[in-house]
C-alpha positions in Angstrom: 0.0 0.0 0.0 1.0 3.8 -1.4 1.7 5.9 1.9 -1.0 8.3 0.0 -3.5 5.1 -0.2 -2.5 5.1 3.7 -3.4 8.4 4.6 -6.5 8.2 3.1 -7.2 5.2 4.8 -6.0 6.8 8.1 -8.5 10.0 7.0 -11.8 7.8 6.2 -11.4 5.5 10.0 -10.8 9.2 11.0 -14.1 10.7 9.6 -16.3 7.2 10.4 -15.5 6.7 14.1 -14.8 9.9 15.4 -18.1 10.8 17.2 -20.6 13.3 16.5 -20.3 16.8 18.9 -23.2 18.0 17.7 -25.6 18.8 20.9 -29.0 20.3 21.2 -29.6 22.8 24.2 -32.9 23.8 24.8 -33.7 26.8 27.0 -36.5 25.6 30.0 -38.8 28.0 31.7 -40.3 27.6 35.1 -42.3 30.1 37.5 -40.6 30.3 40.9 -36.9 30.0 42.7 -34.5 27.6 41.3 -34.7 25.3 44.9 -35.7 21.6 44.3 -36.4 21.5 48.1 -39.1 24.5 48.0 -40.0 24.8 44.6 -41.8 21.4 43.2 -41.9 22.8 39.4 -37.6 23.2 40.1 -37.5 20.0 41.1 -39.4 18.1 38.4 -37.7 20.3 35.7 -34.7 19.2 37.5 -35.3 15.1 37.1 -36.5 16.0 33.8 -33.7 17.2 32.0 -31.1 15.5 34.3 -32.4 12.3 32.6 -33.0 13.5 29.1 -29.2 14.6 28.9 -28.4 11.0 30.7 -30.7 9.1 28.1 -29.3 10.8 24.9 -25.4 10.7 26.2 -25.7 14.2 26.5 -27.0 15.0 22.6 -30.0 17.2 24.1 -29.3 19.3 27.0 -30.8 22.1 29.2 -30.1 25.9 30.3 -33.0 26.3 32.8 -34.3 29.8 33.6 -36.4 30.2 37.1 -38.2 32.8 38.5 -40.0 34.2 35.1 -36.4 35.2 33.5 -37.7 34.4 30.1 -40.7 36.9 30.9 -44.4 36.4 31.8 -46.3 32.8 31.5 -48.0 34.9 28.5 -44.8 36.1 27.1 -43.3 32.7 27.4 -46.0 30.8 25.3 -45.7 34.1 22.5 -42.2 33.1 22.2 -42.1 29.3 22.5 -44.7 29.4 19.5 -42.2 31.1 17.2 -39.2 29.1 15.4 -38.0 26.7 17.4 -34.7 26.1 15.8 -33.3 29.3 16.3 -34.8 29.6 19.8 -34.9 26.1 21.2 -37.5 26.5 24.2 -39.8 24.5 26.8 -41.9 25.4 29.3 -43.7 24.7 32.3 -47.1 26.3 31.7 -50.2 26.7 33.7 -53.9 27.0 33.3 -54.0 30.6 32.7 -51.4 30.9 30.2 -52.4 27.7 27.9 -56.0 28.8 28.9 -55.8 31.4 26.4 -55.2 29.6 23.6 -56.8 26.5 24.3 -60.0 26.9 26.2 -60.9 23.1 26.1 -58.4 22.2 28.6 -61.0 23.9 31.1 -62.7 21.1 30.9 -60.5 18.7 32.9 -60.6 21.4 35.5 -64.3 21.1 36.6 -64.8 21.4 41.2 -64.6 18.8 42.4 -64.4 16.3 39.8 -61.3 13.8 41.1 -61.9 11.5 44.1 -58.6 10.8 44.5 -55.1 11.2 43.2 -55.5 8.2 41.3 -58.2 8.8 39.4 -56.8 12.0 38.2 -53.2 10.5 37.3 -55.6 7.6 35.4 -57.3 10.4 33.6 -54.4 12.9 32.5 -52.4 10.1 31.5 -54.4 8.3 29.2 -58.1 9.5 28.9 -59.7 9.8 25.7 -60.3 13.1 26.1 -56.4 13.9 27.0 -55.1 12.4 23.5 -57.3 14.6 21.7 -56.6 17.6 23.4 -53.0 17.5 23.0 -53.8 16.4 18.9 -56.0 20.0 19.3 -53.2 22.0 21.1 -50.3 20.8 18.6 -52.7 21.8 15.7 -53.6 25.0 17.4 -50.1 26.2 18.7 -47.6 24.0 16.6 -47.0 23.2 20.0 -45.8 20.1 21.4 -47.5 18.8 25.4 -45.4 16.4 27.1 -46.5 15.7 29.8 -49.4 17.1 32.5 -47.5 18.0 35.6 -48.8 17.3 38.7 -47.4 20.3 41.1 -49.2 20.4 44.6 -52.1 18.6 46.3 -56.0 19.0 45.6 -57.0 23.0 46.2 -58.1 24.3 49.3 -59.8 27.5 50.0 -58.0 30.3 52.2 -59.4 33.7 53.6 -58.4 36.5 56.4 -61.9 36.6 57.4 -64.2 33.9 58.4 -64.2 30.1 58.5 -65.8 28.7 55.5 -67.7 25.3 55.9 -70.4 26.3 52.6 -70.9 28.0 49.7 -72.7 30.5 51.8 -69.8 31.3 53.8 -68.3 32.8 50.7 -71.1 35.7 50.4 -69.4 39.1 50.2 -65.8 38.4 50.1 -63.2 39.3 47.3 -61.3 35.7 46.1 -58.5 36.0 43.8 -59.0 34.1 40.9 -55.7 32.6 38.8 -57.9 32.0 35.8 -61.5 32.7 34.4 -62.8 29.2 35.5 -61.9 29.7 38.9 -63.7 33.2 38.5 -66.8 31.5 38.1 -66.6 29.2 40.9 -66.5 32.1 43.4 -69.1 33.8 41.3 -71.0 30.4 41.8 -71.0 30.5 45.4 -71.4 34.3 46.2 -68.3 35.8 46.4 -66.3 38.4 44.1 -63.4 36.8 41.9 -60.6 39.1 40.5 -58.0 37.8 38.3 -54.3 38.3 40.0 -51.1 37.3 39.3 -49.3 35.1 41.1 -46.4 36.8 41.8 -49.0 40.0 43.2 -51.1 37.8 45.1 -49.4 38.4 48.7 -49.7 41.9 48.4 -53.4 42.0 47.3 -54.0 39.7 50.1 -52.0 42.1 52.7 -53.3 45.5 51.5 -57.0 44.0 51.3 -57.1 44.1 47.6 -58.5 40.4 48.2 -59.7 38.4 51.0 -58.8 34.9 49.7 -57.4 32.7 47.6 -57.3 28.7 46.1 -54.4 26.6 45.9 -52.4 23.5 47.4 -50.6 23.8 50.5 -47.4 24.0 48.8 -47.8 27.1 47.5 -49.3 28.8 50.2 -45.9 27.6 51.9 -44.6 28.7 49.0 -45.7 32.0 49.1 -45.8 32.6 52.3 -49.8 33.0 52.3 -49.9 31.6 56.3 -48.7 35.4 56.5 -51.9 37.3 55.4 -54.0 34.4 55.4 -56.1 32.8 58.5 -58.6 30.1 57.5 -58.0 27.3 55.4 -60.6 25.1 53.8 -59.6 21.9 52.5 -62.3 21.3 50.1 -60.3 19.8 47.3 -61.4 22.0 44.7 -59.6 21.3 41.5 -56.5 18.8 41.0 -53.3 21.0 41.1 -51.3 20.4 37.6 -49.2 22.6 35.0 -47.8 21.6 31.2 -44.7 20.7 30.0 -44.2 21.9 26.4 -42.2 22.5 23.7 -41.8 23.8 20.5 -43.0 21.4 17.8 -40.8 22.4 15.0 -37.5 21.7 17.8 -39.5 18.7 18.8 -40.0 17.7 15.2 -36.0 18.3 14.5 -34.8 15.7 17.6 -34.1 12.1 16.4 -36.8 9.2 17.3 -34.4 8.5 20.6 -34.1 11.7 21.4 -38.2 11.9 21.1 -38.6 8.8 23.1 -35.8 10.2 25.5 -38.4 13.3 26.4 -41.4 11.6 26.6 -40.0 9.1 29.2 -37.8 11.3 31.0 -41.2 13.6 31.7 -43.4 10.7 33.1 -40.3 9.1 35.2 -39.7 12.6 36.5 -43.8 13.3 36.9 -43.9 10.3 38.9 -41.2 10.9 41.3 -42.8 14.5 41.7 -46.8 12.9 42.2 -44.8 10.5 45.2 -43.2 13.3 46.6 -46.0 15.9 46.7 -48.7 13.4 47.5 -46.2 12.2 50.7 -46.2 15.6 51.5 -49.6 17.4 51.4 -50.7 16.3 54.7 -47.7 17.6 56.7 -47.2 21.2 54.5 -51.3 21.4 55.4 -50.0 20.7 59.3 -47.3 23.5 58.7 -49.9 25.5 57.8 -51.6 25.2 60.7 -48.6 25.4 62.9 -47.9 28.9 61.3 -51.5 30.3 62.4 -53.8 29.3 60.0 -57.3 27.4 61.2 -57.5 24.7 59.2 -61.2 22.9 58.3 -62.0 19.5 56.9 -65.6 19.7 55.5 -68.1 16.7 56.2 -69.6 14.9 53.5 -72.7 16.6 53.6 -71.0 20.3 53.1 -68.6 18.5 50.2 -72.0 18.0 48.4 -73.0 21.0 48.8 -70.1 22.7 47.6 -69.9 20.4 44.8 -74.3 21.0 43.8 -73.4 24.7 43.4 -69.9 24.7 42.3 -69.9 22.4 39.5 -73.4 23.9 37.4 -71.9 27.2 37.6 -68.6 26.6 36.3 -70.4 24.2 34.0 -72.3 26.8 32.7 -69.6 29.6 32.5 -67.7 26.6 30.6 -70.1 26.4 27.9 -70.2 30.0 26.9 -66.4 29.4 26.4 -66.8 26.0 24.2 -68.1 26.3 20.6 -68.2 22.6 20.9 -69.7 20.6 23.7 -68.1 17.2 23.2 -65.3 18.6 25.2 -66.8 18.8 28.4 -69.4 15.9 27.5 -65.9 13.9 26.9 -63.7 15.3 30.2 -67.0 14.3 32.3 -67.2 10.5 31.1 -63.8 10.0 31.1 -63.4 11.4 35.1 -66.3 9.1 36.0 -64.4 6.1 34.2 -61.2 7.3 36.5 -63.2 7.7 39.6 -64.0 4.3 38.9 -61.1 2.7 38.1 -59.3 4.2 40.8 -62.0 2.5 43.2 
């Protein structure tokens, strides 16, 4: 063999087994602190792309960017709708951000429609009604959803003024509402809702802007509610979840491993987050209660009546927003065949 025949031969093993440095890196979005320990939507996106990068040998990896860095939830869905390849993003999303571009996802956020944490992991994970919406929401946004995030317990009503044990209870008090559907359950019931965003919510509450809120006990930890807030109701409202998504045209650009490395990194990470906040919901309700707070477990009786009032009216407020009723029709038979199954 020529020594040029051997440089050429030396060039081509060079060019065939040299591995590939080519790398995706994806900017992730979160609301809150970058703390795993106090901030469950850190600590899922944490797992999350801690195993994509591990699955993929470190092809697809992650700048994450806390505390609304990237701008507002609104802001954040603008821009993760725009080209993905020359702004890779993801996001953590809530109700009130994908709310506004897909108003069918109200729908699987009807009072008091879970019995348990089962029956709602049964539903968001493989309902009917689920499979379509995402379909919907990637034909709607170019969008693509990942996974439904479960990120505190059930909801539970808090005030500064009175104990509340019924719908009537609620009668001329202010309620901060994240989103219109939670508006219309305090509308339901008697009280004033005013749309507030999180990161203003302690305020309002101190300065009397609003009397009470709804959420999980982990974010009135979170946000130091215990501070402004006195009575808690632990009526398990509405199951407590955001959305992981990305951008469908960076989606679209990953390999079928890399694909397969999102979608199961996202429910092995959402099911280490579910065992952790589930573990934890009844001693972060007990911390609220040792910080002050009066802390009430409605009956059965008063949990029906909450759920006879609360349900028609957002119900109703739902289908004003719906041009088609198969959504909610869909969402309702599919929570019953969770309830069920969870049984």
């Amino acid at each position: 063999m020529t020594r040029k025949n051997i440089t050429c031969s030396i060039l081509l093993l060079i060019f065939f087994a040299a591995p590939s440095f080519a790398e995706t890196v994806i900017k992730i979005s979160h609301q809150g602190p970058a703390n795993p320990e106090t901030n469950i939507q850190n600590y899922f996106v944490k797992e999350f792309t801690e195993r994509v990068t591990a699955k993929t040998n470190g092809a697809v990896k992650f700048e994450i960017y806390p505390d609304e860095q990237l701008g507002s939830e609104e802001q954040r869905l603008e821009l993760i709708t725009r080209d993905g390849l020359n702004q890779p993003l993801a996001d953590i999303s809530s109700f009130n951000a994908l709310g506004t571009v897909l108003p069918e996802l109200y729908a699987s956020a009807i009072p008091f429609m879970f019995n348990s944490y089962e029956a709602a992991h049964i539903f968001f994970d493989t309902s009917e009604y689920m499979t379509k919406l995402k379909a919907l929401f990637r034909e709607r946004t170019g969008c693509v959803m990942l996974e439904v995030v479960e990120e505190g317990g059930f909801l539970a009503f808090t005030n500064s003024k009175r104990e509340i044990h019924s719908p009537k209870d609620f009668a001329g008090l202010k309620f901060r509402g994240m989103d219109e559907g939670q508006i219309a359950i305090f509308n339901a019931f008697g009280a004033s809702g005013i749309p507030i965003a999180w990161g203003e919510l302690y305020m309002a509450l101190k300065t009397g802007v609003v009397d009470g809120q709804m959420n999980p006990a982990f974010y009135i930890l979170l946000g130091s509610l215990p501070e402004v807030q006195k009575f808690m109701t632990l009526a398990n409202i509405q199951y407590s979840d955001q959305f992981l998504i990305i951008n469908g045209d960076l989606y679209d650009s990953l390999t079928d491993d890399e694909r397969n490395a999102l979608i199961e990194a996202g429910r092995e990470a959402n099911a280490l987050t579910r065992t952790r906040i589930e573990a934890q919901d009844s001693e972060q309700v007990e911390e609220c209660r040792q910080k002050g707070m009066n802390v009430y477990a409605p009956n059965n009786d008063e949990m029906n009546e909450f759920r006879e009032i609360g349900q028609p009216g957002y119900i109703e407020w739902l289908k004003k927003r719906l041009e088609d009723g198969q959504w909610l029709d869909m969402a309702v038979k599919d929570a019953e065949k969770a309830n069920a199954q969870a049984q």
